[in-house]
Structure formats: C-alpha cells, structure tokens
N, C-alpha and C positions, 0 to 999 in steps of 0.2 A: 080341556085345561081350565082349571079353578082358580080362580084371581082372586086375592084378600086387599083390598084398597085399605091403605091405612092414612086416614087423614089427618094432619097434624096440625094444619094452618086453622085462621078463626078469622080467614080471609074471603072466603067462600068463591066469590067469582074473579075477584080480585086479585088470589094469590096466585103466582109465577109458578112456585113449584106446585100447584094445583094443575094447572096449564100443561109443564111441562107431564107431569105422571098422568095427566090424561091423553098424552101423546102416547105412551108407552103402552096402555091399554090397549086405546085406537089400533097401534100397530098389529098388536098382536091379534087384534078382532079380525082384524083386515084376512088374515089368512089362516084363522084357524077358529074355530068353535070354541068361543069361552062363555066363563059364568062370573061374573064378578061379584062378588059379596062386598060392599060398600060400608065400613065402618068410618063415621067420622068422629072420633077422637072427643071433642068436647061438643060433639049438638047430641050424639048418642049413650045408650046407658052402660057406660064403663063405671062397674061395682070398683070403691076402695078395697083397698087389700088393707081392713082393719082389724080391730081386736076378735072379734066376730069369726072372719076371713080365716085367721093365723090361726085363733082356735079350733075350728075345724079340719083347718088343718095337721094340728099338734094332735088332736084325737085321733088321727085318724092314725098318725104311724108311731102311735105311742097305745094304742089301743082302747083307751078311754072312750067315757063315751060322751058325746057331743051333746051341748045345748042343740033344742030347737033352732035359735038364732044364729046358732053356729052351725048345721048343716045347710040352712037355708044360701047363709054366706055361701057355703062352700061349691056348694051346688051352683049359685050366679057363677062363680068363678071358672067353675070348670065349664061351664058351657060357653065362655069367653075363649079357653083353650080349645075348646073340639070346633070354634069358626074358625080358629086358628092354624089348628092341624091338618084341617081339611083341606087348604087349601094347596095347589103344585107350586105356584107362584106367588111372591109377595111385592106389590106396588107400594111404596110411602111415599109422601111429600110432607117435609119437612122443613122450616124456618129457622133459621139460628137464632137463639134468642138466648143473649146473654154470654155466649160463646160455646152456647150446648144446644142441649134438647129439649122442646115443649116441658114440662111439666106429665101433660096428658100421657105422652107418650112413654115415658119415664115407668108412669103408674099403670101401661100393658104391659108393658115388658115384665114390670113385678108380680103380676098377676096373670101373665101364662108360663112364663121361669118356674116353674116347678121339677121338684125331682123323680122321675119315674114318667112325665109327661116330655117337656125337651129336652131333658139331659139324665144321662147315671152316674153314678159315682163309685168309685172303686178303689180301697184303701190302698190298693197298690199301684194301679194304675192313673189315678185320679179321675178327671170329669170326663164323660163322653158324650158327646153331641146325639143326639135321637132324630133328630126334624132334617135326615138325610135326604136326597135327591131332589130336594126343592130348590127353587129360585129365586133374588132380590132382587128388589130394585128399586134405588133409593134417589129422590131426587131431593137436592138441598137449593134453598136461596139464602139470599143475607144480602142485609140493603149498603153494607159499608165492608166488609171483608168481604176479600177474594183472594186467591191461590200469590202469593208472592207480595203481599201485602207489607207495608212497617207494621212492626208490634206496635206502636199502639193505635193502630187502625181496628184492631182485634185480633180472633184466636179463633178457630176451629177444634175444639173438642168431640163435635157430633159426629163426624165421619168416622174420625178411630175408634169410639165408643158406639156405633153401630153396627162398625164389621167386626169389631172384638165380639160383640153380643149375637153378631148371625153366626159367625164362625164358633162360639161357646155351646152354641145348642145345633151345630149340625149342619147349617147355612155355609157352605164356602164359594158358590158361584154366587156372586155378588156384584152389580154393577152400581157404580157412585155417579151421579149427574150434577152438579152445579150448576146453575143457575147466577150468576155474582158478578158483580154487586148491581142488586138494581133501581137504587135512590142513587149515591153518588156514583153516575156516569152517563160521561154526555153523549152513548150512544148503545142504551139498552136494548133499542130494537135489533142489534147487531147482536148482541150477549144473548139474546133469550132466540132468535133465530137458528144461533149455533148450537144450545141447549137442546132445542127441540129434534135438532138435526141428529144432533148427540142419542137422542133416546129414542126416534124412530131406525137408528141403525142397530144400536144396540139387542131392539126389540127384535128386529129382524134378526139376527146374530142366534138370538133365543130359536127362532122358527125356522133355520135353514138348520142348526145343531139337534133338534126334536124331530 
C-alpha cells in the first residue's frame, strides 16, 4: 500500500490535524506494509501552475511547440502528478483558514487537475473521473467552527470542496475527520481524543475491506 501524505498545516508539531492524519497512517502501518511518500505542502517544492506551466501546457494539445521554459514548467508539473498517481491512498491534514482551504493546497489540486491525467471529458457525456480505486482521507481542524455552530461563528467550505474534488477526478471512498474546535473549548483533550479514535477506526475499516 502506497501513502501520499499531504500536508497542509505550517504547524509542524503543533498542528491537530497533523496528529490526528498521523494516526491514520500509524493505523494502517500497524497491519499492513506501507510506503508513504510525505509531501509537505509549503516547506516543499510545489512548482506554480504559471504562464510557463499553462503554456506548456497549451503546446502541448494544441500542437505547437513549446519554449524551453515552457517544457521545463511542464515537466516540474507533471512529476508532481506521477507522486500523485502513484499512490492507492491519500492522507491530508488540513486547517480551515478563512472558511476554506490553505492556499497551498488549492495550488496541488491545480497543478495535478489535468485532462487526460485525473479526468476525461466527453462532449456527450461530460467529465469522467480517472484516479479510480483509490482512497482518502481527510483530516480537518479549525480553532472556532465546529459541526452545528451559529453563522457567525463561521462556515465550512473545505469539506464539500474536497469531496466535490476527490469525487470530480475518481476519488469516491472518502473519509472526513474533524478535529473542532480547538482554541475555543474548554475540553479539547476530549475533542481530539475522539478524533483520533475516529481515524484509527476508520483506518482499520480500510484494512479489514482490503
């Protein structure tokens, strides 16, 4: 089993959902032979998807032919795609920040989203996911919003815009963890407790179904 850690915090030892998505790992290590390929998001070299990027990419299915500077782009990119394909399973930890997603994280998702890599498209049929029989697993934290929260506590956008996006490119067995809230509440070691609980079962779920 091949593990993609995708790390989205800039919390390092600190972060919750860092804690908790290295629960999920652990689990899985615990009874099965895995590899985990560790990307972290903003300490590693995640290429922009810029003029460069796009242009190699416009060369490429428009048939023209490419700057220098423009294959070299395109080439960072697509070896960003092939850690990505490679992998059977996908681990994230992620922070809500702002009522969404990292930024970082934003700017993989653009830059392995391609056509012909995680998805096709078909003038009749429309988009078809490609990144079949793999698996997610997405741990979120947020230090003031949690599930049943007043609006103006805040908003979760990240969870639907990440299962929208695993489910777009092929992803449909998808597990969501929360972690929440863990600034305002006066008994987080309860909340991240259950979390953990949460995603060593989960994990285990993954390894009695495999």
């Amino acid at each position: 089993m091949k593990i993609l850690h995708l790390n989205a915090s800039t919390r390092g030892p600190q972060s919750e959902s860092l804690a908790v998505a290295q629960k999920v790992i652990e689990t899985l290590g615990s009874a099965s032979q895995i590899e985990v390929d560790s990307f972290d998001l903003f300490g590693d070299d995640l290429p922009a998807f810029d003029a460069d990027a796009v242009g190699g990419k416009m060369a490429l299915f428009t048939g023209a032919e490419a700057t220098p500077a423009q294959k070299q782009a395109w080439e960072t990119v697509k070896a960003v795609f092939e850690r990505f394909a490679a992998a059977d399973v996908y681990v994230l930890n992620v922070p809500l920040w702002n009522n969404g997603i990292p930024y970082v994280l934003k700017q993989f998702i653009d830059v392995v989203t391609q056509p012909g890599w995680t998805f096709g498209f078909d003038m009749e049929k429309g988009y078809t996911g490609l990144m079949t029989g793999k698996r997610a697993f997405v741990v979120y934290a947020s230090g003031v919003y949690h599930e049943n929260v007043p609006a103006n506590f805040g908003s979760d956008f990240a969870t639907p815009y990440l299962d929208d996006w695993f489910k777009f490119i092929g992803v449909h067995d998808i597990e969501h963890i929360h972690v929440a809230p863990t600034v305002v509440n006066a008994d987080f070691a309860s909340t991240k407790a259950a979390a953990l609980a949460e995603a060593e079962a989960k994990a285990k779920q993954l390894l009695a179904a495999a």
